[in-house]
C-alpha positions as CSV (number, residue, x, y, z in Angstrom):
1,X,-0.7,11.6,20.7
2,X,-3.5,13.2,22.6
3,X,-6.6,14.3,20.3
4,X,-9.8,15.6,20.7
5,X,-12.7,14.6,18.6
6,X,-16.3,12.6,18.1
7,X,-17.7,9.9,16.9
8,X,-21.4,10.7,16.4
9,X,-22.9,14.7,15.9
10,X,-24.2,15.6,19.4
11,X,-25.7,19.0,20.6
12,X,-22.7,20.4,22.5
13,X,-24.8,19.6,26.0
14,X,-24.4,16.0,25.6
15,X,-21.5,13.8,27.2
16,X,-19.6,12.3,24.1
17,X,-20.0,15.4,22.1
18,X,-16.1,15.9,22.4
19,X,-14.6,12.8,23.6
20,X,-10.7,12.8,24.4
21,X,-8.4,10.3,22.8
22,X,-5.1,8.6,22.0
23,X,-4.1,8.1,18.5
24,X,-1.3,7.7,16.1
25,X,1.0,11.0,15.5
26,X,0.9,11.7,11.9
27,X,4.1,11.3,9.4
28,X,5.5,14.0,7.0
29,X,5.6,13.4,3.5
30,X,5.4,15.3,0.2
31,X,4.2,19.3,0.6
32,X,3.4,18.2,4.5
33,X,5.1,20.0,7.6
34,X,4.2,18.2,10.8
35,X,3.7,20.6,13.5
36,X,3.3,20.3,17.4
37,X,1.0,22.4,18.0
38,X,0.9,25.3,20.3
39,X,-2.7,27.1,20.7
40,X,-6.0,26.6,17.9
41,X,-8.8,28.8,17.8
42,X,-12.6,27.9,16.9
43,X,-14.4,29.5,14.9
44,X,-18.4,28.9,13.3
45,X,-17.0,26.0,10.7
46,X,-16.3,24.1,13.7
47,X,-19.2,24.1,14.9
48,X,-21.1,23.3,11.8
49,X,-19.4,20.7,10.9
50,X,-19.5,19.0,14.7
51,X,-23.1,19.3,14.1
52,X,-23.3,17.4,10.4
53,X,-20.2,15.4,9.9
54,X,-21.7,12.4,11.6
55,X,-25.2,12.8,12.2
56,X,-27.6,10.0,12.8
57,X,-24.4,7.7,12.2
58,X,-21.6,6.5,14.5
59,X,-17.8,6.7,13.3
60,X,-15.8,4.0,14.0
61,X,-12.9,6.4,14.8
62,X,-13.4,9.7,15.5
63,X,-13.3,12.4,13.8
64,X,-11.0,15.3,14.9
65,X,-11.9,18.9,13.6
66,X,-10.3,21.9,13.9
67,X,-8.4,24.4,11.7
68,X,-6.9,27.6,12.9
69,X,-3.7,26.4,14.7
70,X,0.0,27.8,15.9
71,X,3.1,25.7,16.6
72,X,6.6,24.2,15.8
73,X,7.4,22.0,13.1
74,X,8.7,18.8,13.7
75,X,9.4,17.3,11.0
76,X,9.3,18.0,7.0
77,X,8.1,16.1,3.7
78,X,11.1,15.0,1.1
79,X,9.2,18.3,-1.1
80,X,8.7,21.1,1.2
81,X,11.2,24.0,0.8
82,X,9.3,26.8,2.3
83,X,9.8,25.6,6.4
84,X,12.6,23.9,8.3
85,X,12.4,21.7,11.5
86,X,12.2,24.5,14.5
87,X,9.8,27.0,12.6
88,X,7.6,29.2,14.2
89,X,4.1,28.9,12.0
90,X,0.6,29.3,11.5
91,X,-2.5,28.2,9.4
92,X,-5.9,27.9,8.8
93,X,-5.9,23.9,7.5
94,X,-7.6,22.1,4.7
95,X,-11.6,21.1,5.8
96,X,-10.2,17.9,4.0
97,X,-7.7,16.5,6.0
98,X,-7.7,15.6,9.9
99,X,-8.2,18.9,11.9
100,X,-5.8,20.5,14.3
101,X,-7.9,19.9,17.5
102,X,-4.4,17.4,18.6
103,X,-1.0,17.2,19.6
104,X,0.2,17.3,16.4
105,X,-0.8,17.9,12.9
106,X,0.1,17.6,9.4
107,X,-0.4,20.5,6.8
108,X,0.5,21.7,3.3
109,X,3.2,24.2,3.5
110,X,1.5,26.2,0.4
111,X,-1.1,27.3,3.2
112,X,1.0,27.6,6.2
113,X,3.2,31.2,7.1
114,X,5.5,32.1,9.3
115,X,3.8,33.1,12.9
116,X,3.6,36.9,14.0
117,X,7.2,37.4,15.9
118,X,4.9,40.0,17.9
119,X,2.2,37.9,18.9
120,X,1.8,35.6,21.8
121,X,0.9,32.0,20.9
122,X,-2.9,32.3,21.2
123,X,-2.9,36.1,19.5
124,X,-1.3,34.4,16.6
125,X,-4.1,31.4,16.7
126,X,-6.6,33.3,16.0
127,X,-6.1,35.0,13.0
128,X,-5.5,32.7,9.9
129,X,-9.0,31.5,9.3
130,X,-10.8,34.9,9.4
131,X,-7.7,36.9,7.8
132,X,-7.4,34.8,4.5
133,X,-11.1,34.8,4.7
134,X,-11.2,38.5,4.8
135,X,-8.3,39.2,2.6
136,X,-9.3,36.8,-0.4
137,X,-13.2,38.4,-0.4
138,X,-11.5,41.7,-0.6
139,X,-8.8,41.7,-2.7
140,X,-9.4,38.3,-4.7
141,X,-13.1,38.1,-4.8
142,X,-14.0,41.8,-5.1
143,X,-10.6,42.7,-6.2
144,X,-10.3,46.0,-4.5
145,X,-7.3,48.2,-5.7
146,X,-6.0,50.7,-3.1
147,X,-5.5,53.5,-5.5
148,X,-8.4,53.0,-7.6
149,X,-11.0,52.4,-4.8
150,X,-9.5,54.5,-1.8
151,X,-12.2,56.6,-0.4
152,X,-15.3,54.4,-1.7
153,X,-17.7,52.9,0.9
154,X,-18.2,49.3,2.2
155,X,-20.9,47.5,4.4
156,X,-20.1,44.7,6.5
157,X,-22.6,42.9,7.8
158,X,-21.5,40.9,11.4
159,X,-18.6,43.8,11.9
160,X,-17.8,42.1,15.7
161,X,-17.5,38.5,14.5
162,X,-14.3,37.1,13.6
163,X,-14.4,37.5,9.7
164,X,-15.4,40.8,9.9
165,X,-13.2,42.0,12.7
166,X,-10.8,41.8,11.0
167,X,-12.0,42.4,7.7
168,X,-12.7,46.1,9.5
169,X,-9.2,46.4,10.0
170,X,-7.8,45.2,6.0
171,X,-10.8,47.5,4.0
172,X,-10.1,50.2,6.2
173,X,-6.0,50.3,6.8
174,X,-5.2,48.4,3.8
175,X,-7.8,49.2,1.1
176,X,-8.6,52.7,2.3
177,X,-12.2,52.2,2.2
178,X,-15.0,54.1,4.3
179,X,-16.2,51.3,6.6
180,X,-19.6,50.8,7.9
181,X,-20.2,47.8,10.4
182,X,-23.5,46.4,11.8
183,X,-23.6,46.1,15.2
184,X,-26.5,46.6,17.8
185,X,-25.0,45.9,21.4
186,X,-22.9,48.7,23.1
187,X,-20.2,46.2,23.6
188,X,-20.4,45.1,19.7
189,X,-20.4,48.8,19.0
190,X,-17.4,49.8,20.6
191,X,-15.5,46.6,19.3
192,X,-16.2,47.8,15.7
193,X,-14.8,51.0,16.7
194,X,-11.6,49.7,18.2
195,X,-10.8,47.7,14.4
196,X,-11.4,50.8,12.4
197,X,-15.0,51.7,11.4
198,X,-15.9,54.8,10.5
199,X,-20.1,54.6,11.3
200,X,-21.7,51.4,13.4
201,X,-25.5,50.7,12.4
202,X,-28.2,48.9,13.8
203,X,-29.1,45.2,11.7
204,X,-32.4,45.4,13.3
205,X,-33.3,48.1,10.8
206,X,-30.4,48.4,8.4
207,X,-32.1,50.3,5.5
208,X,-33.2,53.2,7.3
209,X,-29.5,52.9,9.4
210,X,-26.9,53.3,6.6
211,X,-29.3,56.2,4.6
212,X,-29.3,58.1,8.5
213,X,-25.3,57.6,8.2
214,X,-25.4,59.4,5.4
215,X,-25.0,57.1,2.9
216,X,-27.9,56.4,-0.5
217,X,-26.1,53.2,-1.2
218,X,-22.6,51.6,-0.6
219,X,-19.7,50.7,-3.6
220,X,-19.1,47.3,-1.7
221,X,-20.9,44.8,0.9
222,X,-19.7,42.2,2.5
223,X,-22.3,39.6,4.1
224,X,-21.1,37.8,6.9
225,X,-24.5,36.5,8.5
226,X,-27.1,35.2,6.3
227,X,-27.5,35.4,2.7
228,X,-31.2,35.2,2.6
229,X,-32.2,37.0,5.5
230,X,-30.3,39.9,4.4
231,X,-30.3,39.7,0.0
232,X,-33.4,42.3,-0.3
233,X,-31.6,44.9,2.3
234,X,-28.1,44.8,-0.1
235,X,-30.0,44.7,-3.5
236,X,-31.6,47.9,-2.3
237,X,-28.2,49.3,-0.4
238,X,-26.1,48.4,-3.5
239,X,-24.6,51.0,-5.6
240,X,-25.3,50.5,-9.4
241,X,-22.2,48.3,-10.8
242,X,-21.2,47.8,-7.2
243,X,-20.1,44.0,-5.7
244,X,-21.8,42.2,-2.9
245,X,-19.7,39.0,-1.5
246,X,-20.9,36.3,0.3
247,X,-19.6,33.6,3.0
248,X,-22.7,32.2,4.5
249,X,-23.8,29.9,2.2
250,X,-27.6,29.7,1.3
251,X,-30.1,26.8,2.2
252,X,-31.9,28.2,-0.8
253,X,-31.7,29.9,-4.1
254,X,-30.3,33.5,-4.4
255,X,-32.3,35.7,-6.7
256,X,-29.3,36.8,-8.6
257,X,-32.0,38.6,-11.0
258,X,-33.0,40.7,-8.7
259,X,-28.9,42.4,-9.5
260,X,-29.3,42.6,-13.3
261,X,-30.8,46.2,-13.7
262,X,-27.8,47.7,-11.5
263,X,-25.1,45.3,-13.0
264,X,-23.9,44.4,-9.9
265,X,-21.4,41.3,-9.5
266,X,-22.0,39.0,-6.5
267,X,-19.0,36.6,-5.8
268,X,-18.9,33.7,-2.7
269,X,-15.8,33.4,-1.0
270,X,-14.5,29.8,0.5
271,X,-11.2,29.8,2.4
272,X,-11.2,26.3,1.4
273,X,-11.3,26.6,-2.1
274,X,-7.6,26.7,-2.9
275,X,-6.7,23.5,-0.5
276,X,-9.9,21.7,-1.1
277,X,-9.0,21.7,-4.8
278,X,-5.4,22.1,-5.2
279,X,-5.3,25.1,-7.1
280,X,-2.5,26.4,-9.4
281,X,-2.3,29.2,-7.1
282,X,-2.8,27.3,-4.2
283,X,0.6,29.2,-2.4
284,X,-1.0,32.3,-2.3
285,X,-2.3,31.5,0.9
286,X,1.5,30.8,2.2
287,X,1.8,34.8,0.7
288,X,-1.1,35.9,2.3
289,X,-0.1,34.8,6.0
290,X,3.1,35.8,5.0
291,X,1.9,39.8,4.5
292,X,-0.4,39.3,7.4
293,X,2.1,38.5,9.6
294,X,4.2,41.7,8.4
295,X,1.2,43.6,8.8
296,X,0.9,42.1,12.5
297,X,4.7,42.8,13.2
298,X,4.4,46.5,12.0
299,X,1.2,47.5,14.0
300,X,-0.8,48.0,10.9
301,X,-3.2,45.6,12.1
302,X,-4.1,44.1,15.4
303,X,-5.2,40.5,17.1
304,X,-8.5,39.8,17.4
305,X,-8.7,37.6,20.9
306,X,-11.2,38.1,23.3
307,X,-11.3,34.9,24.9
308,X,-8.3,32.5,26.0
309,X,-9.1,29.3,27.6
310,X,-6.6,27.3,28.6
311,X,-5.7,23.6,27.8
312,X,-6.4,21.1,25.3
313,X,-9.1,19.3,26.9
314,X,-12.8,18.2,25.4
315,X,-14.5,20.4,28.5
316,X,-12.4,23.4,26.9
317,X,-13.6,22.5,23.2
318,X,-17.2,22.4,24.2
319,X,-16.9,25.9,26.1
320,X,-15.8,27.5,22.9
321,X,-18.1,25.5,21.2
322,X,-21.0,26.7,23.2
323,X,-20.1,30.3,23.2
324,X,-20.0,30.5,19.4
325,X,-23.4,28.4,19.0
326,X,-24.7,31.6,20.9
327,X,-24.1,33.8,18.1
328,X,-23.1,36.4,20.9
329,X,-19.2,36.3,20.5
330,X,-17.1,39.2,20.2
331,X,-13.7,39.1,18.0
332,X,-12.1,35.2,18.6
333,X,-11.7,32.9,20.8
334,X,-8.1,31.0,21.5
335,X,-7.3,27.5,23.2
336,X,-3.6,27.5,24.7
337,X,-2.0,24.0,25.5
């Protein structure tokens, strides 16, 4: 089969920092599905890793990345029971395992659902990754409750990326929550709009931005951008016994102290976490697609593409590459083969 991949971490300029290449299709066994694949989508994690899974070494084979993906399976494992040959799925892959920028891929049925019926292939693409990214920091992280927390506010820091575009749409249609998003271009802006926030603020100045929406401090935040650059903002935006969650990671220690005299709870969020580990509830992330997809089909929530590029090829991988490392994107971007 055709993959796409590399064998040493190159800035995305450089020749060989995708390289096109034949290898081996992968067998079915166990939990797997093997899937043709129809469409991926990249999104930041790509990117990271390119840039750290082989620096200052040279792989022997390389490495293909990739998670977000939509296609047929082709085959099935002697345990799965969820799929049959012929499905119609989509997933956002384990970081473990090879990555879905290829012909074909193999993947744990307990994190694949059934694609939208609505959706075009590259619609469909992009939306696992960010969507059980969104979903779990709301409603597993956080734990948001509909009827409990309907009304109450949220902050979402980097509303017109792909985490939070759609995580616009869930707190808002889903949870019921009054959404603010941070945005500062007029393009951005109007983006934020289109998923469902109620009030767009500046990040340049985000303090003075969310107390001249109208707001003293928020129930909820959700940081999307930077830990660091942004913990002194949401300690002071932060409602007493509110919840701030976290996927950005942090290059240094967060001053969790700095939470104790308003008892607030800060939780990280991993999409990985389930597959990466093997939880015991490792199929919630089969449920999750599953009620995404019914969300999708019922016009509840919407795609987030932007961009659709066409083809697996390395040129295309290192166009979407590039556009990401800008930090400039708006909603997702698609590959269609």
């Amino acid at each position: 089969m055709k993959a796409i991949g590399f064998k040493t971490s190159l800035p995305i300029e450089e020749k060989e920092s995708f390289i096109e290449f034949e290898t081996v299709k992968p067998v079915a066994s166990g939990h797997d599905l093997l899937v043709k694949i129809d469409a991926i989508s990249v999104n930041p994690v790509d990117f990271k890793v390119r840039q750290s899974a082989a620096k200052d070494t040279v792989l022997e084979t390389p490495k293909i990345i990739g998670w977000d993906a939509v296609g047929i399976v082709q085959a099935v494992g002697e345990k799965v029971s969820l799929f049959e040959v012929g499905d119609p799925v989509y997933y956002a892959g384990d970081i473990t395992k090879q990555g879905s920028n290829a012909e074909y891929q193999v993947i744990d049925e307990r994190i694949v659902g059934r694609k939208p019926k609505s959706l075009s292939i590259e619609e469909a693409a992009v939306i696992p990754l960010t969507a059980l990214t969104a979903w779990e920091i709301l409603f597993d992280r956080i734990r948001i409750n509909a009827e409990k927390d309907k009304g109450k506010s949220i902050l979402i820091i980097g509303g017109a990326g792909g985490v939070g575009s759609i995580a616009i749409q869930l707190a808002k249609k889903i949870a019921g929550l009054t959404v603010i998003a941070t945005a500062s271009r007029p393009e951005t802006i109007e983006w934020c709009k289109q998923q469902g926030a109620d009030f767009v603020v500046d990040h340049k100045n985000l303090i003075a931005a969310v107390k001249d929406a109208g707001f003293e401090t928020v129930d909820f935040i959700l940081d999307f951008v930077d830990t660091n650059a942004y913990w002194d903002t949401m300690v002071e935006l932060i409602k007493p016994q509110g919840h701030i969650a976290s996927i950005t990671g942090s290059s240094e220690p967060v001053l969790l102290n700095k939470l104790k005299s308003k008892s607030v709870s800060f939780s990280w969020e991993l999409m990985y976490t389930r597959s990466m580990y093997q939880t015991e509830d490792m199929i919630e992330q089969h449920h999750i697609l599953n009620k995404v997809a019914d969300l999708l089909d019922e016009g509840v929530l919407k795609t987030t593409l932007n961009v659709t590029l066409n083809g697996l090829t390395a040129d295309n991988l290192k166009k979407a590459h590039e556009l990401l490392e800008s930090g400039k994107t708006i909603g997702k971007i698609a590959i269609k083969y």
